[in-house]
C-alpha positions in Angstrom: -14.9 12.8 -32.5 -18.3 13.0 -30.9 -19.0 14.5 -27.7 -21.5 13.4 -25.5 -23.0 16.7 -24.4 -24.7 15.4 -21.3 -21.4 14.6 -19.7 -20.2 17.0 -17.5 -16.8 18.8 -17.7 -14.9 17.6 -14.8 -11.2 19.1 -14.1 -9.3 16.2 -11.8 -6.2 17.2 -9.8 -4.8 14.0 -8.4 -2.2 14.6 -5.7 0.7 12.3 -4.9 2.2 10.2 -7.8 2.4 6.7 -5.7 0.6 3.6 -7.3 -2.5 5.0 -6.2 -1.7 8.1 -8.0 -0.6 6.6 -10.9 -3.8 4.5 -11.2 -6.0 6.8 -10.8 -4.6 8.7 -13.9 -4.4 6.1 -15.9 -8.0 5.3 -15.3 -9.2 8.7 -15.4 -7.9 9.5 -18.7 -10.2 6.5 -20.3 -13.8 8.7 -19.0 -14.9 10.9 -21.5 -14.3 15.3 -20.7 -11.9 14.4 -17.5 -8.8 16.7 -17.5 -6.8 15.1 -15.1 -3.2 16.4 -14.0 -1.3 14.7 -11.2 0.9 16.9 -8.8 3.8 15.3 -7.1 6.0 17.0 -4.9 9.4 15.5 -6.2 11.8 16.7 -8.7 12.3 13.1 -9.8 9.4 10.4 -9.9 10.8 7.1 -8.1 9.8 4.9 -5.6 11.3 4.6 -2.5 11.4 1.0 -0.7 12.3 -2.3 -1.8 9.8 -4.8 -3.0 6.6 -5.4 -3.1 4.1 -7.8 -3.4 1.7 -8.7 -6.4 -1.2 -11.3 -5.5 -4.4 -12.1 -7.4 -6.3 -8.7 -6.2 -3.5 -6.9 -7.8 -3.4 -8.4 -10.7 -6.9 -8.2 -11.2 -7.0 -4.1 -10.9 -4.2 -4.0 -12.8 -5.7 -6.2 -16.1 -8.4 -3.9 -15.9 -6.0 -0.7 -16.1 -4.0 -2.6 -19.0 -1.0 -2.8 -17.1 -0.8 -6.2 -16.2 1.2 -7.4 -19.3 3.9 -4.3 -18.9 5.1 -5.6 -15.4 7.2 -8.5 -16.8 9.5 -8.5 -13.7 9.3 -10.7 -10.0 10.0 -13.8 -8.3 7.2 -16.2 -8.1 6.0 -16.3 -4.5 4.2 -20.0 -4.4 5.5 -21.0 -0.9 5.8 -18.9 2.1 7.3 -19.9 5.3 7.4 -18.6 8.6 10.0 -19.3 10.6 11.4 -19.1 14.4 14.7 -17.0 14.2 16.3 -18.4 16.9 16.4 -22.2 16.3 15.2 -22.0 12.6 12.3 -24.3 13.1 9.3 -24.3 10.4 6.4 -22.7 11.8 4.2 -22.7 8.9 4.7 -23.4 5.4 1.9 -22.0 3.2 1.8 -23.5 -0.6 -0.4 -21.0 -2.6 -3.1 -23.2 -5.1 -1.7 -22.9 -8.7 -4.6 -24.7 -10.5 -6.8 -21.9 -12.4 -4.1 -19.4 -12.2 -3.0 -17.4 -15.1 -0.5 -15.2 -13.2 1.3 -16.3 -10.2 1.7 -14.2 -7.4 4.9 -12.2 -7.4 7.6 -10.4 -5.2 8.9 -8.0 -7.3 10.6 -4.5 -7.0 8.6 -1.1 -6.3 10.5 0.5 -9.0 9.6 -2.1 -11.6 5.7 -1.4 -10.9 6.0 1.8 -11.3 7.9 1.6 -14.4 4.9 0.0 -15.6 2.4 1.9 -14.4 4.1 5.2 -16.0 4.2 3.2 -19.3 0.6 3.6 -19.8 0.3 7.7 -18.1 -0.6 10.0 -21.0 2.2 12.3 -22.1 2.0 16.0 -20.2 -0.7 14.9 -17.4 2.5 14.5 -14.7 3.5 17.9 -13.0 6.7 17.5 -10.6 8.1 19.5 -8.3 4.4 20.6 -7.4 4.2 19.8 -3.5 1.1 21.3 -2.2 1.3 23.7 0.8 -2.7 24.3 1.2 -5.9 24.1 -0.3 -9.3 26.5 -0.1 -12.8 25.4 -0.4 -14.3 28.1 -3.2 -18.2 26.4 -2.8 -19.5 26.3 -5.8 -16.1 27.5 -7.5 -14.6 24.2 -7.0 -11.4 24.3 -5.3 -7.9 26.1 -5.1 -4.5 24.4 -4.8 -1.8 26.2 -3.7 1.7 25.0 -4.3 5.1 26.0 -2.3 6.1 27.2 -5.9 3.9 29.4 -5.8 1.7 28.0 -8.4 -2.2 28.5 -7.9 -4.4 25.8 -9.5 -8.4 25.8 -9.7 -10.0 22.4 -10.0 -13.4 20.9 -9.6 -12.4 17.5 -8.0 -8.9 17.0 -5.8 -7.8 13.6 -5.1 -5.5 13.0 -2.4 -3.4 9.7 -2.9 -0.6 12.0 -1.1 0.3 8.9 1.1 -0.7 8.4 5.1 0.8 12.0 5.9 -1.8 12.8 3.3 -1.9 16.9 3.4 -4.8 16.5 1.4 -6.6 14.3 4.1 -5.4 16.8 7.1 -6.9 19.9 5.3 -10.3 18.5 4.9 -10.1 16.5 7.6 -8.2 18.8 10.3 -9.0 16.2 13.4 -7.5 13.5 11.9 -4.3 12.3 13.8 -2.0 9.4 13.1 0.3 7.9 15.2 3.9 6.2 15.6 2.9 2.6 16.1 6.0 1.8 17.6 6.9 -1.1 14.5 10.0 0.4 12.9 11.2 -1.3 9.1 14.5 -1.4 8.7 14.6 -2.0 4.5 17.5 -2.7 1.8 18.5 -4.6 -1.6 20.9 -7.2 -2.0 22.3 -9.4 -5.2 21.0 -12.9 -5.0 24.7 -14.0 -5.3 25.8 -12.0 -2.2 23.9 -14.4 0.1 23.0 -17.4 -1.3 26.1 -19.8 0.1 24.3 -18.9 3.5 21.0 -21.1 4.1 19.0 -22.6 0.8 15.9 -21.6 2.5 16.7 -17.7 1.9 15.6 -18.4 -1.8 12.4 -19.2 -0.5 10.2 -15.5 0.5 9.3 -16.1 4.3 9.9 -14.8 7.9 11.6 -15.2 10.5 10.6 -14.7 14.0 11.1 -13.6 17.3 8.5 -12.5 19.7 8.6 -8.9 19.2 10.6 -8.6 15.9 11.0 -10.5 12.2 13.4 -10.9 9.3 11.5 -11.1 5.7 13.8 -12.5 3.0 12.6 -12.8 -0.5 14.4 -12.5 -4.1 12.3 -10.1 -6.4 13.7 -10.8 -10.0 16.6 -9.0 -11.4 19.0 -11.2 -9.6 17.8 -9.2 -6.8 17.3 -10.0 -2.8 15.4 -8.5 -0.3 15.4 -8.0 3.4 12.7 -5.8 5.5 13.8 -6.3 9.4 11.2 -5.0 11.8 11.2 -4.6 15.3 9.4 -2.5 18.0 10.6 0.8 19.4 8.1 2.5 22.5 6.6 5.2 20.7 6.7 7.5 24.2 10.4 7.5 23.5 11.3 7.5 19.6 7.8 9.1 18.1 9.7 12.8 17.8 12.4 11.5 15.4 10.2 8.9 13.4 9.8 9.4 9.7 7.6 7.5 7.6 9.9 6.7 4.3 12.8 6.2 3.6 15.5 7.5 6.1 19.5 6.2 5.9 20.4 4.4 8.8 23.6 3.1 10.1 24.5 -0.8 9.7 24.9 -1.2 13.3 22.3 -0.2 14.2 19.8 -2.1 12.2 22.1 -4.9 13.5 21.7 -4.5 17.5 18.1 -5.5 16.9 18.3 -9.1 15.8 21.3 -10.6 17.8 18.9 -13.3 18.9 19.0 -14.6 15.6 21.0 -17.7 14.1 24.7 -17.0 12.7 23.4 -17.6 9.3 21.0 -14.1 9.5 22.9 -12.3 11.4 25.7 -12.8 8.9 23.0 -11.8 5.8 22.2 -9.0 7.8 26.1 -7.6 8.0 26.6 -8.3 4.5 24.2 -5.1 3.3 26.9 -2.3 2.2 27.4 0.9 4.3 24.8 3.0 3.5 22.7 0.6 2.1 19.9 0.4 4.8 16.8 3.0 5.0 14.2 3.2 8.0 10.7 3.5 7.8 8.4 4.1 10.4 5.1 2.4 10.6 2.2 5.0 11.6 -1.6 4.9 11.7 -4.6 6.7 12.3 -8.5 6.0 13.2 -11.1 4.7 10.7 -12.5 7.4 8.6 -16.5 7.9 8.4 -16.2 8.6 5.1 -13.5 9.1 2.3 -15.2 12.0 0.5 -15.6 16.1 2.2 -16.1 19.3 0.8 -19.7 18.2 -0.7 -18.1 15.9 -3.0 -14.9 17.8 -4.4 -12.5 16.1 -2.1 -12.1 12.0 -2.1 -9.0 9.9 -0.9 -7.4 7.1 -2.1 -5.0 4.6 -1.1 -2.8 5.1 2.6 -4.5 8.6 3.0 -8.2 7.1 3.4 -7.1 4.0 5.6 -3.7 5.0 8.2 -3.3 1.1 8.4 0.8 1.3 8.6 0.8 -1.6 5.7 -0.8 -4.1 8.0 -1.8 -6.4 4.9 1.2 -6.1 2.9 -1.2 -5.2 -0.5 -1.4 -1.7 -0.2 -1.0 -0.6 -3.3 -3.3 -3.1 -4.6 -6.0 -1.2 -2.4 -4.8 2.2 -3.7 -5.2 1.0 -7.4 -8.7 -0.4 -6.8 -9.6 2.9 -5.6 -8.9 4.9 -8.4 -10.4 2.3 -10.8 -13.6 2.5 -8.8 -13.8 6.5 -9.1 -13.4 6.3 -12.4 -15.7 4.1 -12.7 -18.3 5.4 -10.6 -17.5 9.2 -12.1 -18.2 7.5 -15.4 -21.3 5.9 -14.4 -23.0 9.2 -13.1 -21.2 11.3 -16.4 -18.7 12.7 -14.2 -21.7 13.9 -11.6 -19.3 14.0 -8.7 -22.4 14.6 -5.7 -23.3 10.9 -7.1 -20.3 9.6 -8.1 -18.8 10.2 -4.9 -21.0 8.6 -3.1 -20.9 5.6 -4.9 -17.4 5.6 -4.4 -17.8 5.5 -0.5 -20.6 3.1 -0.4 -18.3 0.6 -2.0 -14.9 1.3 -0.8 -15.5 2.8 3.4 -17.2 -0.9 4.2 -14.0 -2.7 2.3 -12.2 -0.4 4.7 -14.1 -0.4 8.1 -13.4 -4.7 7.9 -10.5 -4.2 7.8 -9.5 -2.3 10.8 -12.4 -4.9 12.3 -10.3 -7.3 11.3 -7.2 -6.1 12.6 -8.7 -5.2 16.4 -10.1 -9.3 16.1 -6.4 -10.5 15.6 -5.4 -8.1 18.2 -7.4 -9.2 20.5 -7.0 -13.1 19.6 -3.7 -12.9 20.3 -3.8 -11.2 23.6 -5.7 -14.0 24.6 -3.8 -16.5 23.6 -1.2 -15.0 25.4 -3.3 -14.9 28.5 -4.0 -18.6 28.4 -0.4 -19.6 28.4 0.0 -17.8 31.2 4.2 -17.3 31.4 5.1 -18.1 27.6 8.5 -19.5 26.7 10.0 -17.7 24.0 9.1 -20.3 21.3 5.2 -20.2 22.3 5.3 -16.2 21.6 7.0 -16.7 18.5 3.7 -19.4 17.3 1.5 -17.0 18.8 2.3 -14.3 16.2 1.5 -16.6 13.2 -1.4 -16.3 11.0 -1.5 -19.7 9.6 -3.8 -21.5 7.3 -6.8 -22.9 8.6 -7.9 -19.0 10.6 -9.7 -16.3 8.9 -10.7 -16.6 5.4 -9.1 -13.7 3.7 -9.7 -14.1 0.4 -11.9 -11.2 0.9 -8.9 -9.1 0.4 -6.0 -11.3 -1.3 -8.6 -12.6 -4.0 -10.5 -9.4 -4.3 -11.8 -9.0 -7.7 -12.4 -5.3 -8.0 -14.2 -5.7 -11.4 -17.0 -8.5 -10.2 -17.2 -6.3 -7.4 -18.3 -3.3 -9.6 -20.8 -5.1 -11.7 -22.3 -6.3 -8.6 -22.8 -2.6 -7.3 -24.3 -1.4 -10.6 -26.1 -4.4 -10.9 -27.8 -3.3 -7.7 -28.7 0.5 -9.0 -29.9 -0.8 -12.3 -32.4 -3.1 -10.0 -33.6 -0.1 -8.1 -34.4 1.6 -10.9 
């Protein structure tokens, strides 16, 4: 094999083994002299959650990764409704365009993408039981990891897809604070056949409303169901207990929440085993100024660079674009990481910064709906927390195609030089 001997060495320690993580692995083993090794903190790699959702952004990252034919698995999503949960009247019905589309967009399980994404991780670059307890800035001696095992590792670049309690992000960004939002998911997995004699329209994925909570019902493939319930708890009282995955939570519980709701819910809702429910709390943080520190040896990815508590249901689609577009960029500059990195902010913190834009617009729309109708009945609330078609275009995000996206930036350096 030949070596290109104006590439730079470059030892990569990517931290956290999400989608994000996983990604970035897989396309930092396909630049030339990366040694990448990813560190996760559990014993055992698996997801936690329920499903997820694949769109056309996603998909697009992940045909560039090679990964889009491994994840076989998922439940068309073509229509989407949004419903009131008290008298079950149609809000919104959104039928996604299928002309020019080679894969449809898909609910499917967590676990199934990440069975895919692990199908295409080199053998011996995965570490476990590696959770990080602090890391030291050595200058020009790149940096040390220290792990709770003990372990010490040196490396010359750390990536911290660690998640939005990112201890990566909090050491090399010590201000940085994220919040309980006060949005609590209640999530769980059901068989299809367990509630299907209950309403025909649970086969279809969609929410249901009230004004301060929702029921999402979708199937994911597998002859599986899914239900995320979400409702608001004041953070001033609950922030001390919250925890951000995955938490076992009584049935009853989750159940005193969404007693508005019709019979037919309600009844999906009490047919989830004991045991079967697990709480995740929604938290967020400020926009960062930039995703990079430590003069280019530090760089997020995924829910550590934007504390968005999953506002746009696609973030692992962001997390996966991320690490394609280091790699890409570190390839670019032969793994120069004071230009790479760079590169890498200039094209992901504006992606970013429009979306928290976006979200203090939508915010702020709402409010003023609410202002105009002056005492809402409960009905008018629930419509004023729709998003239907005909607002913002957001194919920005949910048509993102990360690769054009790349061609366009390099398209711009080649110009200017």
């Amino acid at each position: 094999m030949t070596v290109d001997a104006s590439v730079r060495n470059l030892r990569v320690a990517v931290i956290g083994g999400g989608p994000g993580g996983l990604a970035t692995v897989i396309a930092l083993s396909k630049v030339p002299n990366v040694s990448v090794t990813l560190y996760e903190q559990a014993s055992v790699l698996r997801e936690v959650g329920a499903g997820i959702s694949i769109g056309a952004n996603t998909w697009n990252v992940l045909e560039l990764l090679g990964v889009a034919d491994t994840l076989t698995s998922g439940h068309p999503t073509w229509t989407i409704l949004n419903m009131n949960g008290r008298s079950g009247e149609e809000i919104d019905r959104r039928e996604r365009p299928r002309s020019g589309i080679t894969r449809p967009p898909i609910r499917t399980q967590r676990t199934e993408l990440q069975k895919a994404l692990l199908a295409h991780v080199k053998p011996g670059i995965i570490q476990l039981s590696k959770r990080l307890a602090r890391m030291v800035d050595k200058n020009n001696e790149g940096i040390e990891l220290y792990f709770e095992d003990g372990i010490t590792v040196n490396t010359d670049l750390v990536v911290g897809a660690d998640g939005i309690r990112s201890v990566v992000r909090d050491t090399a960004w010590p201000d940085y604070e994220i919040k309980f939002t006060g949005t609590t998911i209640w999530r769980t997995l059901l068989p299809v056949d367990a509630v299907k004699d209950l309403d025909p329209r649970f086969g279809i994925t969609g929410w249901w409303h009230t004004p301060t909570t929702h029921v999402y019902f979708s199937p994911v493939g597998e002859g599986l169901w899914e239900i995320a319930s979400r409702a608001w708890q004041d953070p001033a009282i609950n922030s001390a207990s919250k925890k951000s995955w995955g938490v076992p939570v009584d049935n009853a519980y989750v159940e005193s929440y969404f007693t508005e709701y019709l019979p037919e819910i309600r009844e999906a809702l009490a047919r989830v085993p004991p045991g079967g429910w697990r709480e995740f709390a929604a938290f967020a943080g400020p926009e960062l100024a930039q995703l990079t520190a430590w003069d280019h040896k530090v760089v997020l990815v995924g829910d550590s660079s934007h504390a968005l508590s999953g506002a746009f249901g696609s973030g692992a689609g962001f997390a996966m674009e991320d690490g394609w577009i280091l790699a890409q960029a570190l390839a670019y500059w032969k793994n120069d990481i004071s230009r790479a990195l760079p590169l890498f902010d200039t094209i992901r913190l504006p992606y970013y910064s429009r979306m928290y834009a976006h979200l203090a617009s939508e915010a702020e729309r709402r409010a003023s709906k609410l202002k105009a109708l002056g005492d809402p009945t409960f009905d008018e609330r629930v419509r004023n927390k729709i998003i239907s078609d005909g607002g913002k275009d957001m194919s920005w995000i949910y048509q993102n195609d990360i690769g054009a996206v790349w061609k366009e930036h390099v398209d711009r350096l080649e110009s200017a030089a």
